[in-house]
DRENDO-1510 file (C-alpha; in Angstrom, 1 decimal, always signed):
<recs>
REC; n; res; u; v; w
REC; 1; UNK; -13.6; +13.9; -21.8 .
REC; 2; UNK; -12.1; +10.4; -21.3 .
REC; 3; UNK; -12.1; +8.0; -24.9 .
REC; 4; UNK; -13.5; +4.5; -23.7 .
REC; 5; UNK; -10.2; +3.1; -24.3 .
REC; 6; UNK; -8.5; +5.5; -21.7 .
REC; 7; UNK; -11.5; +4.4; -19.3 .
REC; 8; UNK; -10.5; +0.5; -20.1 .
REC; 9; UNK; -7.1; +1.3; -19.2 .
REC; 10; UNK; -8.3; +3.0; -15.6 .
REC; 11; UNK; -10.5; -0.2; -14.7 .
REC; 12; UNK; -7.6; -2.6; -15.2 .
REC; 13; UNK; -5.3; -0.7; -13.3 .
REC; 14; UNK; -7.8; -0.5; -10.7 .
REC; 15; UNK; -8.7; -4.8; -11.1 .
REC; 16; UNK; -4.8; -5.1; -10.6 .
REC; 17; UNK; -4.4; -3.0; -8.2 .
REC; 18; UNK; -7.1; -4.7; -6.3 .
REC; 19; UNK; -5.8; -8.2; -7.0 .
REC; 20; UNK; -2.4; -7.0; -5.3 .
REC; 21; UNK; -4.3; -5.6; -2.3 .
REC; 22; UNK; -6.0; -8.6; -1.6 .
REC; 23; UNK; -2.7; -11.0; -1.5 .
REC; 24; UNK; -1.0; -8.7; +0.7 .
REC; 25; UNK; -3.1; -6.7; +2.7 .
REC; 26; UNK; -1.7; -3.0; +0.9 .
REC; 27; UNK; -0.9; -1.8; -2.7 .
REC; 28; UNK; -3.7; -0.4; -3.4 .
REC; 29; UNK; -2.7; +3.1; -3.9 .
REC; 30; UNK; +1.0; +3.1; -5.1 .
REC; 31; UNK; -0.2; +0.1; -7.4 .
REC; 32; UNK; -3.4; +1.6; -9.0 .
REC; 33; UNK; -1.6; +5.5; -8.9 .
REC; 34; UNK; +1.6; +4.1; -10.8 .
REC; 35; UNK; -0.4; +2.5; -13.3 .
REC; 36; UNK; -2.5; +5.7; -14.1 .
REC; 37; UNK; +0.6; +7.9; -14.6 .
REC; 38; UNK; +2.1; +5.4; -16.7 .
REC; 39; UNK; -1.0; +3.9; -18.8 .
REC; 40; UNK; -3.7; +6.2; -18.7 .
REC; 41; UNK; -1.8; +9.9; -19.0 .
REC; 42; UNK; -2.6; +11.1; -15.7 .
REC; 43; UNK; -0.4; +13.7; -14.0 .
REC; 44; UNK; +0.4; +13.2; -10.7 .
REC; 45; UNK; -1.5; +15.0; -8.7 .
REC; 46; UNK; -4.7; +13.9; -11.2 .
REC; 47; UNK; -3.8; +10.3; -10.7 .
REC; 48; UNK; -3.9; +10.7; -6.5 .
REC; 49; UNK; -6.8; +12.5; -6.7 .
REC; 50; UNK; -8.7; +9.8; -9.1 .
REC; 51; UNK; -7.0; +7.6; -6.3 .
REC; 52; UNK; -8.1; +8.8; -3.1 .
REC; 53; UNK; -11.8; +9.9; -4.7 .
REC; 54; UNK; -12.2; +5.9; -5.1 .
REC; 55; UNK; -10.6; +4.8; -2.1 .
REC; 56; UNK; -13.6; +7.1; -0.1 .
REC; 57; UNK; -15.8; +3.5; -0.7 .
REC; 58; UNK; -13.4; +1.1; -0.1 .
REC; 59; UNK; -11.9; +2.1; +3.1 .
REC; 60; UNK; -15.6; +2.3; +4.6 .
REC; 61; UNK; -16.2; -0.4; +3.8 .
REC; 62; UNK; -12.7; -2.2; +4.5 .
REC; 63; UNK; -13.3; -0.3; +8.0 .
REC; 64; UNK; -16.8; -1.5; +8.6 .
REC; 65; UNK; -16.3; -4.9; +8.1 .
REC; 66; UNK; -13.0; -5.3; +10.3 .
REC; 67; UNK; -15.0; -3.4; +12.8 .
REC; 68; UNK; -17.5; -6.3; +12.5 .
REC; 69; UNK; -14.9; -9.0; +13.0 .
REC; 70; UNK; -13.6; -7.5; +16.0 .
REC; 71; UNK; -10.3; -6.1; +14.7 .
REC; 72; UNK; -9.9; -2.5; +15.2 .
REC; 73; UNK; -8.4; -0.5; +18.1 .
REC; 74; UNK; -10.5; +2.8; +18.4 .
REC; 75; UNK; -7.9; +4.0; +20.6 .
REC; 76; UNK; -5.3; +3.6; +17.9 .
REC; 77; UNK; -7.4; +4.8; +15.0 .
REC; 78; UNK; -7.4; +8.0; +16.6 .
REC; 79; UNK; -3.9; +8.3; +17.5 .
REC; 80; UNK; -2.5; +7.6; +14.7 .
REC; 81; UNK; -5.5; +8.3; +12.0 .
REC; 82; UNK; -5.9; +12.3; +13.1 .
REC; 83; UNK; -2.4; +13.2; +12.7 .
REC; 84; UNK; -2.7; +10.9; +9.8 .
REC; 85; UNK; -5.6; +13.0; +8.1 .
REC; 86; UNK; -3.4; +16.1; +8.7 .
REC; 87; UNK; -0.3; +14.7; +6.8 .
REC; 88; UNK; -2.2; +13.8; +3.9 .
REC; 89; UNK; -4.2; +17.0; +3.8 .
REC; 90; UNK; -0.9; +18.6; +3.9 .
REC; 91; UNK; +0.3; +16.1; +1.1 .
REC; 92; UNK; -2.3; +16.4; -1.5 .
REC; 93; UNK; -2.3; +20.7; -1.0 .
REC; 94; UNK; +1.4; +20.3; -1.3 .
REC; 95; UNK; +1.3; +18.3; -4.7 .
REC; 96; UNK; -1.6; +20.5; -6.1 .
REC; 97; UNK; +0.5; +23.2; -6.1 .
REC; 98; UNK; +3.2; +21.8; -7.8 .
REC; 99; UNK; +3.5; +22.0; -11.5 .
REC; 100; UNK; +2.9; +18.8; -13.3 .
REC; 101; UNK; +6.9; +18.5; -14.6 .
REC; 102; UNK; +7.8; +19.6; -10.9 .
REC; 103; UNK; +5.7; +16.8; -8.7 .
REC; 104; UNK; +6.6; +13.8; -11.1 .
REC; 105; UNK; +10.2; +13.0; -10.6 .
REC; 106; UNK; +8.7; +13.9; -6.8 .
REC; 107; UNK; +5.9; +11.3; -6.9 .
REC; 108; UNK; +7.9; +8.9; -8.8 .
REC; 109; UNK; +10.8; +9.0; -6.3 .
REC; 110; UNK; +8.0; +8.0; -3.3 .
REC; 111; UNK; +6.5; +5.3; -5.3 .
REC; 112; UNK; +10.3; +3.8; -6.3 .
REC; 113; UNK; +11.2; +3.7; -2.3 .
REC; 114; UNK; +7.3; +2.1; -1.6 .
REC; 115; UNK; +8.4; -0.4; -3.9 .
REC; 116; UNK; +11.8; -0.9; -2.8 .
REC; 117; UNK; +10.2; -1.2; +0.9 .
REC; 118; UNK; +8.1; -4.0; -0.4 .
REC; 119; UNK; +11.0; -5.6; -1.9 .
REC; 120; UNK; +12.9; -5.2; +1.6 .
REC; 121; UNK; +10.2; -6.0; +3.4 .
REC; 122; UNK; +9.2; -9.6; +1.5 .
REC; 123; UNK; +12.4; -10.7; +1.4 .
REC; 124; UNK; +12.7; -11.3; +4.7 .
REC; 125; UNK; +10.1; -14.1; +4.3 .
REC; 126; UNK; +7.4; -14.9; +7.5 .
REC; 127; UNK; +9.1; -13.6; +10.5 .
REC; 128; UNK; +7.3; -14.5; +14.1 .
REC; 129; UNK; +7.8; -12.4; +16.7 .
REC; 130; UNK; +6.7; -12.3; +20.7 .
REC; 131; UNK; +4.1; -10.1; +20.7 .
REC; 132; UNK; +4.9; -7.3; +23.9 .
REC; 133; UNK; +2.4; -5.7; +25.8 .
REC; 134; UNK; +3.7; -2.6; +26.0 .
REC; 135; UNK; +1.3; -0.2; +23.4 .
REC; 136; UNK; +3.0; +2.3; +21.1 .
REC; 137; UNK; +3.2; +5.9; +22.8 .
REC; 138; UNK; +1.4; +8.4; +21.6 .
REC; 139; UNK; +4.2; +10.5; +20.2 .
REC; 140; UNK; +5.2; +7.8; +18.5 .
REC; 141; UNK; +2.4; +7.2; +16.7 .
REC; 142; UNK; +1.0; +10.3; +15.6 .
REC; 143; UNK; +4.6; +11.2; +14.3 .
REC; 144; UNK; +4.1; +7.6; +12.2 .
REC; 145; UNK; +0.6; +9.2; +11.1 .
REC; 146; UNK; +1.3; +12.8; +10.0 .
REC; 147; UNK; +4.4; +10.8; +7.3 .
REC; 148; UNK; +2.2; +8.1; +6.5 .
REC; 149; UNK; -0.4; +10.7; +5.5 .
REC; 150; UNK; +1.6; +13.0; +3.4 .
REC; 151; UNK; +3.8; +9.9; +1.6 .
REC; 152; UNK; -0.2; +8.7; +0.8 .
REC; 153; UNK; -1.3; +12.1; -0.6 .
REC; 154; UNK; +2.2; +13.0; -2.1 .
REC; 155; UNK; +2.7; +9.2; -3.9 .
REC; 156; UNK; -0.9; +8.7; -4.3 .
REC; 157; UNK; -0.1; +5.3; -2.0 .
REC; 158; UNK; +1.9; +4.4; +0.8 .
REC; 159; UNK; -0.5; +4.4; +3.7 .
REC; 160; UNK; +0.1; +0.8; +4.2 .
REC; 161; UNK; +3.4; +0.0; +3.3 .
REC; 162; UNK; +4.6; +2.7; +5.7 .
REC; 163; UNK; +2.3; +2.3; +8.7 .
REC; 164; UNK; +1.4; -1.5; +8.8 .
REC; 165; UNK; +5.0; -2.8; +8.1 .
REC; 166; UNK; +6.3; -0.1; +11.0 .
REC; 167; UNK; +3.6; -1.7; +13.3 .
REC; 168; UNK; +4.1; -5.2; +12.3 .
REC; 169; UNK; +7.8; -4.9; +12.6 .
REC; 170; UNK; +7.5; -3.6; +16.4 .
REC; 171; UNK; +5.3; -6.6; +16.7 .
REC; 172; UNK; +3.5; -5.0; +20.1 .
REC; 173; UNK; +0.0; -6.5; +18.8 .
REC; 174; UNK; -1.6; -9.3; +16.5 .
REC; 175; UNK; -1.6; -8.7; +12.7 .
REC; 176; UNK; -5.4; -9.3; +12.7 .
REC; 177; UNK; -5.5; -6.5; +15.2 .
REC; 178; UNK; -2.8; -3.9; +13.1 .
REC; 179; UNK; -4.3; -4.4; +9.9 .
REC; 180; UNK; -7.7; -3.6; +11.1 .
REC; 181; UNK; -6.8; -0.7; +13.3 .
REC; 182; UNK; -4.7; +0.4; +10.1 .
REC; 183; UNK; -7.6; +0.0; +7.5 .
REC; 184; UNK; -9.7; +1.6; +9.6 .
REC; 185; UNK; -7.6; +5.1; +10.2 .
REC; 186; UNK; -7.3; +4.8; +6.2 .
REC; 187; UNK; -10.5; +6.6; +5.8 .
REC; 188; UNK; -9.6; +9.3; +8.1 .
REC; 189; UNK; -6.7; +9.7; +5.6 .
REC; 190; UNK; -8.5; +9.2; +2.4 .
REC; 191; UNK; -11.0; +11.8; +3.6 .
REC; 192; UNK; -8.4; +14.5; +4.4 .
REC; 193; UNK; -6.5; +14.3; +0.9 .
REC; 194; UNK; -9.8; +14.1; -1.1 .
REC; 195; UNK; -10.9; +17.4; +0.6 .
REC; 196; UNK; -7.2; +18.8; -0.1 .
REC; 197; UNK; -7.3; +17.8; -3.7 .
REC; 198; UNK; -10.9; +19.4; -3.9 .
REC; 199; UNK; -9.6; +22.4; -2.6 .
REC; 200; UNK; -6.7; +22.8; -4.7 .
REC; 201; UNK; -7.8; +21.5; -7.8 .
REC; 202; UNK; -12.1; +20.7; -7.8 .
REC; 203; UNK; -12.0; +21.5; -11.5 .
REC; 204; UNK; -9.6; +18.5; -12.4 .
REC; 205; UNK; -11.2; +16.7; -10.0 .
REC; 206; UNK; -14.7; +17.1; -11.2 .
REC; 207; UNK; -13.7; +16.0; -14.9 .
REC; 208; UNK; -11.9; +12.8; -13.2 .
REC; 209; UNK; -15.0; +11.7; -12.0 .
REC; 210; UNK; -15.4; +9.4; -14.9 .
REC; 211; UNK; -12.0; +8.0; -14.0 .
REC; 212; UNK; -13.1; +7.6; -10.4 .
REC; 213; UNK; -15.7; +5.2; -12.0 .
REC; 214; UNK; -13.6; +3.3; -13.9 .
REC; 215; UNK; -10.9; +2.7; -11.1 .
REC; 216; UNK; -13.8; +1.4; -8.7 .
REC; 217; UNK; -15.6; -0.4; -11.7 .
REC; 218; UNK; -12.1; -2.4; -11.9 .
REC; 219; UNK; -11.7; -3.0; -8.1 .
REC; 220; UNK; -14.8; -4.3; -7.7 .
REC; 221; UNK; -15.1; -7.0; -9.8 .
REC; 222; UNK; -11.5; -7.9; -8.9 .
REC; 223; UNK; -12.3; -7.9; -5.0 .
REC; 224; UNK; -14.0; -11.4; -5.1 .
REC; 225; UNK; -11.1; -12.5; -7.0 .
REC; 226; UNK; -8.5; -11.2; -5.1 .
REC; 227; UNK; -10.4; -13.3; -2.2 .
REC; 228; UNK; -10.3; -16.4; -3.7 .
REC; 229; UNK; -6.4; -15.8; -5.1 .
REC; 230; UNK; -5.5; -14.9; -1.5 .
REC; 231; UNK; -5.7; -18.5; -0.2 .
REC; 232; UNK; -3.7; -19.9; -3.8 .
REC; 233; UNK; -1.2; -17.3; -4.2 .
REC; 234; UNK; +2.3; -16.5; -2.0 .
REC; 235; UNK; +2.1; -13.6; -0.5 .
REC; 236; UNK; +6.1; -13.7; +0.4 .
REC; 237; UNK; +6.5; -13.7; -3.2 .
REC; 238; UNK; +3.6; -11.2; -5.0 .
REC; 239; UNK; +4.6; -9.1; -2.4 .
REC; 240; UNK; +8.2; -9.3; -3.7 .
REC; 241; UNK; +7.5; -8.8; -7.6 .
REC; 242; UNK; +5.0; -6.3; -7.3 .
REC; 243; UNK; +7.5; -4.5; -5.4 .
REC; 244; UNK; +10.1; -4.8; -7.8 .
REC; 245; UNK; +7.9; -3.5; -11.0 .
REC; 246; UNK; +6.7; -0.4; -8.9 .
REC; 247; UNK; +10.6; +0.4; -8.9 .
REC; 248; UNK; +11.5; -0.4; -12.3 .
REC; 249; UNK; +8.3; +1.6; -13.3 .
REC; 250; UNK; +9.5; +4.1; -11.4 .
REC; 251; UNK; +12.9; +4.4; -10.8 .
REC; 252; UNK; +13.9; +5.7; -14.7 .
REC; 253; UNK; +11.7; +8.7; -14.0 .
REC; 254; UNK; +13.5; +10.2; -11.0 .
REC; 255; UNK; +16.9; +9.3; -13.3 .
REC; 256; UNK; +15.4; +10.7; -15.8 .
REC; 257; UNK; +15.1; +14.1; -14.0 .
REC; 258; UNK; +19.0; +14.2; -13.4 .
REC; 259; UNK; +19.5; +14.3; -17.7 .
REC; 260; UNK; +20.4; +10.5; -16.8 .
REC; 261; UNK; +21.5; +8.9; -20.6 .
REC; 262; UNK; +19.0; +6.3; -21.9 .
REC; 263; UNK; +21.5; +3.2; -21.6 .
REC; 264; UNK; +21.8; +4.5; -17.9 .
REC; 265; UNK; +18.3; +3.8; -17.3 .
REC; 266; UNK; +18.0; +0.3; -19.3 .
REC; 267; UNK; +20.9; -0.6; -16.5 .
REC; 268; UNK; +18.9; +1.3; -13.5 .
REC; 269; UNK; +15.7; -1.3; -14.9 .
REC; 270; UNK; +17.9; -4.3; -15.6 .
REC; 271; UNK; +19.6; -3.8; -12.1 .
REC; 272; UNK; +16.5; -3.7; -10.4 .
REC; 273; UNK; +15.1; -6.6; -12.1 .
REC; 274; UNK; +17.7; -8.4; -10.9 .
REC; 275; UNK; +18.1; -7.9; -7.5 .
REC; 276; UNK; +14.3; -7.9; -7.2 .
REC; 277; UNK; +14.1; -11.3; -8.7 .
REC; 278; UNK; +17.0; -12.9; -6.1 .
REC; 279; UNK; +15.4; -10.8; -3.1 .
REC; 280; UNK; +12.0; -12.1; -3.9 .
REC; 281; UNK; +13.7; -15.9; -4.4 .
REC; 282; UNK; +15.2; -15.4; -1.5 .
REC; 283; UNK; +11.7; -14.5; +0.6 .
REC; 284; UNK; +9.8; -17.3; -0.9 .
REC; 285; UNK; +12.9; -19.6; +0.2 .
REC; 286; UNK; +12.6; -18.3; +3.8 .
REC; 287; UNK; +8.7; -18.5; +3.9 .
REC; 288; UNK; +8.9; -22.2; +2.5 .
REC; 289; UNK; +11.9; -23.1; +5.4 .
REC; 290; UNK; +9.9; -21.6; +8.3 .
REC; 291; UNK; +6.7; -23.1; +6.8 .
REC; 292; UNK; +8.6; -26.9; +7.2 .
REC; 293; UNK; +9.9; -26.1; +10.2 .
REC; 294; UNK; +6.6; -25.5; +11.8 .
REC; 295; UNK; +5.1; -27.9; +10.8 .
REC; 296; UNK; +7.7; -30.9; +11.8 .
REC; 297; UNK; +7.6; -29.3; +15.1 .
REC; 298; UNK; +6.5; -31.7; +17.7 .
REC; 299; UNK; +3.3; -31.5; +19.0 .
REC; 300; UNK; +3.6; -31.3; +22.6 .
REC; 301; UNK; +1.8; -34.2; +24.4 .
REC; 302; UNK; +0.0; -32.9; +27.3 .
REC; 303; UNK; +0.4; -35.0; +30.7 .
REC; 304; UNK; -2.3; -36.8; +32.5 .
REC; 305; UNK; -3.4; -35.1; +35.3 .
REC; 306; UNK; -2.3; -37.0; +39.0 .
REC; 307; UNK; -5.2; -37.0; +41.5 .
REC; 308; UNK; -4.4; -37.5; +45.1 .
REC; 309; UNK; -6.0; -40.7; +46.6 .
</recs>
């Protein structure tokens, strides 16, 4: 039985985690799931169950609409969202089995390299790239589907940070068009670990079901918000710092595993916090440059046309 404070705790980790989804596109998962281990009590494979349950809703939904706009790439939702179901079926039975002191140095270690991807990732501010139009192979991406699955399940995140940076970096279609597709094949994958975490654990699950609540009560009033903050906040930047915090959230808890001394872990944090700052300076600095540079490009004057007499 949850104590209303506990429930309070759930819905702002899930209004956070929303706000950071809807700046950058992903977050969701590690965001809300690190915040549940760490504020509300949950263990780990508790807090990617309460996770996943909630995310059955939102992925629909998120899939639905880009469907609507035009987005999605069916052909790509099923080559790289059916392997990707099977990862994370495989994730979540993996972590139910594992005993609570067991799966959190291992959940904490995936959520610390999320977040050091994010850091990585952002600090290379806006990058442009000519798009080729040569598609993925099929190999390719179902082997990108079956680890994005289990690092979702297993980290109770990671779905986006792992496929949509891979596919953005390869830059062999539009973001509009990845991001959709992506979104889309989500639910495939939230699907597949909900049922494993039902299978291996539908007692816990069933008493999280007020937790479940909470976490969507949270993301829903902060979805309209996060669409308004989208147009007002840098994304080069959040993207950065919530990066940064997943880490130093994180990080002390794998060190902690290897009998790591307590000063060893206020350096681990402080280290962190410091590169994550200049690496998050730095992205914001490269976004601003390539911002100014675009926009004192010359617009090219287009010729009169010369019609033969």
């Amino acid at each position: 039985m949850y104590r209303f404070s506990t429930l309070l705790l759930i819905a702002v980790a899930g209004l956070a985690a929303q706000l950071v989804d809807g700046g950058l596109g992903m977050g969701f998962g590690a965001t809300s799931t690190t915040m549940l281990v760490m504020l509300a009590g949950l263990g780990p494979a508790g807090a990617s169950a309460v996770v996943h349950t909630a995310e059955l809703g939102t992925t629909l939904a998120s899939g639905a609409a880009h469907w609507r706009f035009g987005n999605v790439d069916w052909k790509v939702v099923a080559s790289i969202g059916l392997p990707g179901a099977i990862g994370a079926f495989a994730g979540a039975t993996v972590l139910s089995n594992l005993a609570t002191d067991a799966a959190q140095p291992v959940m904490s270690l995936i959520l610390a390299l999320i977040g050091l991807n994010l850091m990585l990732r952002f600090s290379r501010g806006i990058t442009q790239r000519k798009l080729s139009a040569k598609p993925h192979s099929t190999p390719f991406l179902g082997g990108l589907g079956i680890f994005g699955g289990f690092i979702d399940a297993t980290g109770g995140g990671g779905w986006g940070p792992v496929t949509t940076s891979t596919l953005l970096a390869a830059g062999r279609s539009e973001p509009r068009r990845i991001v959709g597709t992506v979104n889309t094949a989500e639910f495939l994958v939230t699907a597949a670990a909900t049922a494993g975490f039902a299978i291996g654990m539908w007692d816990d699950l069933v008493a999280n079901l007020a937790a479940v609540g909470a976490l969507l009560v949270g993301g829903v009033i902060a979805a309209p918000i996060g669409a308004w903050l989208v147009s007002r906040l840098n994304p080069i930047l959040l993207g950065g710092v919530v990066g940064t915090l997943i880490v130093v959230l994180n990080l002390p808890r794998v060190l902690a595993a290897f009998d790591t001394p307590d000063w060893g872990l206020w350096v681990a944090r402080i280290a962190v916090l410091a590169a994550g700052a200049a690496l998050s300076w730095r992205g914001a600095r490269r976004a601003g440059a390539a911002k100014n540079n675009e926009a004192g490009a010359p617009v090219p004057v287009e010729k009169p046309a010369v019609h033969a007499a």
